[in-house]
C-alpha positions as CSV (number, residue, x, y, z in Angstrom):
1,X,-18.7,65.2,6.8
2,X,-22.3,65.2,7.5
3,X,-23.3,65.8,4.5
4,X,-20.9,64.2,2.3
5,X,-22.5,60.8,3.9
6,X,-26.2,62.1,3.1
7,X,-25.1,63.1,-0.2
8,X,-24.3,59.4,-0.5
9,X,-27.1,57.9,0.9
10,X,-29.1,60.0,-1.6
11,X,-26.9,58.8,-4.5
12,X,-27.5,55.4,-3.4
13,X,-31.3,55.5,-3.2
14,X,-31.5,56.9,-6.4
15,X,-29.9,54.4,-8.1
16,X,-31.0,50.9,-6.4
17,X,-32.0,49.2,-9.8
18,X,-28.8,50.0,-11.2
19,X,-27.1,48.4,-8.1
20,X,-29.5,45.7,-8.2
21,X,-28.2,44.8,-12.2
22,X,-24.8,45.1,-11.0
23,X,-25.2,42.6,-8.3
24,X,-27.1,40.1,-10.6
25,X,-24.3,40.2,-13.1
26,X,-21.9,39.9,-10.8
27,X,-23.7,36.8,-9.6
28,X,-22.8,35.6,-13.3
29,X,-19.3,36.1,-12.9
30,X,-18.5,34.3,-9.3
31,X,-20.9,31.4,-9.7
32,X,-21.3,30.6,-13.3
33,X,-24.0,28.0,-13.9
34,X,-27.4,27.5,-15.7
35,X,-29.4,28.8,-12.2
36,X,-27.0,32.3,-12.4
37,X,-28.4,32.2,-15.6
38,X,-31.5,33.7,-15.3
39,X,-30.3,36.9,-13.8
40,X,-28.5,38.2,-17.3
41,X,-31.5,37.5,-19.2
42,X,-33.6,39.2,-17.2
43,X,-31.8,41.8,-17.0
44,X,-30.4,42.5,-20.7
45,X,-33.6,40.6,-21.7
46,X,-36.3,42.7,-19.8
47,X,-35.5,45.1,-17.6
48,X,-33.2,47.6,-19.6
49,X,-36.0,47.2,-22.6
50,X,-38.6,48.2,-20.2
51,X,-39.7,52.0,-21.8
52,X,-40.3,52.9,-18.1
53,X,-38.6,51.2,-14.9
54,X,-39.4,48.0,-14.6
55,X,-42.8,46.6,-12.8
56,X,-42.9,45.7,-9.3
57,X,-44.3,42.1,-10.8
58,X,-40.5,42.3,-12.0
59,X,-39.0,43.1,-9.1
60,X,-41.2,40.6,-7.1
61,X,-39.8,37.6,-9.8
62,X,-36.7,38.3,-9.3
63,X,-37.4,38.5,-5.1
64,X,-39.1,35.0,-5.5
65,X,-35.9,33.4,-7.6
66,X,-33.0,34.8,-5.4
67,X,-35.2,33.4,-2.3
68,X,-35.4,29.8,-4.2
69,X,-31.6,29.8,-5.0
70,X,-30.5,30.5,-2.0
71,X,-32.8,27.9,-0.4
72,X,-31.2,25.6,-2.7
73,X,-28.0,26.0,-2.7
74,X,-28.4,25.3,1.4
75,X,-30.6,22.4,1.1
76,X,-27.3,20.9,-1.5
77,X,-25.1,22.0,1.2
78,X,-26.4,20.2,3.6
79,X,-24.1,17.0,5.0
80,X,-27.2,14.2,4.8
81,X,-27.9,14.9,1.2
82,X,-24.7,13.6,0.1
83,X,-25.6,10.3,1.7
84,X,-29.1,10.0,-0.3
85,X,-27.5,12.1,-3.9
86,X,-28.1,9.6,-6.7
87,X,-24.6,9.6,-8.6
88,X,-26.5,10.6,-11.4
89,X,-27.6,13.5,-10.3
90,X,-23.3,14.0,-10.0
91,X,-22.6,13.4,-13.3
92,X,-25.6,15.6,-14.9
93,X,-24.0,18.1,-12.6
94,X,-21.0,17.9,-14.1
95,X,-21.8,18.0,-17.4
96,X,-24.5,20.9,-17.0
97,X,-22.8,23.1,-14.4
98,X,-25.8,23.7,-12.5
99,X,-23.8,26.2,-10.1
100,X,-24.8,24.1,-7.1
101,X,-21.2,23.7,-5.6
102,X,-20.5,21.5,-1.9
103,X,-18.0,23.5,-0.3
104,X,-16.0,22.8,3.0
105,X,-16.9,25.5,5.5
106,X,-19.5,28.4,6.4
107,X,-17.1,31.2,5.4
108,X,-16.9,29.2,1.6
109,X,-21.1,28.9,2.2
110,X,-21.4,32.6,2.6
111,X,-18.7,33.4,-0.5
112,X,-20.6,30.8,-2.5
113,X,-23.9,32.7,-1.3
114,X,-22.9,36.7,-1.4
115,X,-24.0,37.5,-4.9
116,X,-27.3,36.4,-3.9
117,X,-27.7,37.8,-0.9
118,X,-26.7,41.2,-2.5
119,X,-29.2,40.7,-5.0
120,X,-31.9,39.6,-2.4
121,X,-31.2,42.8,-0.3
122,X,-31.0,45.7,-3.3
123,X,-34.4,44.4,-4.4
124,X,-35.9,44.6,-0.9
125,X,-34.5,47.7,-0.7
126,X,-35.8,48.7,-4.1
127,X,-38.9,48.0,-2.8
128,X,-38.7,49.7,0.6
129,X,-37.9,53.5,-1.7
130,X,-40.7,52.7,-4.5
């Protein structure tokens, strides 16, 4: 059993970038929108046409974005900015799907949050092996 789980853990550390592409597509598919957008680019538009891995300048990019997203999307979460939106701002969000969505609860929050959050932690721990 023992070494069935460290077996794992190796197959895991070996392939953190891989999990790290998974995650940001999968960010793609839950909360499609033009900030999701970046990740697919970067990764069908850099990373896999990278000769060797990717750079850590990369990998720091795509630490910086993920932190700035989810910063985001819990500053637009927040009760008080609806009182101080411009409704502007709602229809341009409409019509451009920005992937900023309000939603109800903390459990919808975290849901709305996940993809990032994986993406945040596979780089970190991308970083932690390299």
């Amino acid at each position: 059993m023992l070494s069935c789980f460290a077996s794992l853990t190796q197959a895991i550390i070996c392939n953190t970038q891989k999990l790290a592409y998974f995650f940001m597509l999968l960010s793609i598919f839950t909360n499609a929108g033009l900030i999701s957008i970046v990740y697919p680019l970067a990764v069908f538009g850099y990373a896999l046409l990278e000769e060797t891995r990717p750079s850590k300048r990369f990998w720091r990019i795509m630490l910086y974005y993920s932190i700035s997203v989810i910063c985001l999307k819990c500053i637009m979460n927040l009760q008080y900015i609806e009182e101080y939106k411009p409704d502007e701002l709602s229809y341009y969000e409409s019509i451009l799907n920005l992937g900023l969505h309000n939603v109800a609860n903390s459990y919808g929050m975290f849901t709305h949050m996940l993809p990032e959050i994986l993406i945040l932690t596979s780089i970190l721990f991308n970083e932690i092996i390299s």
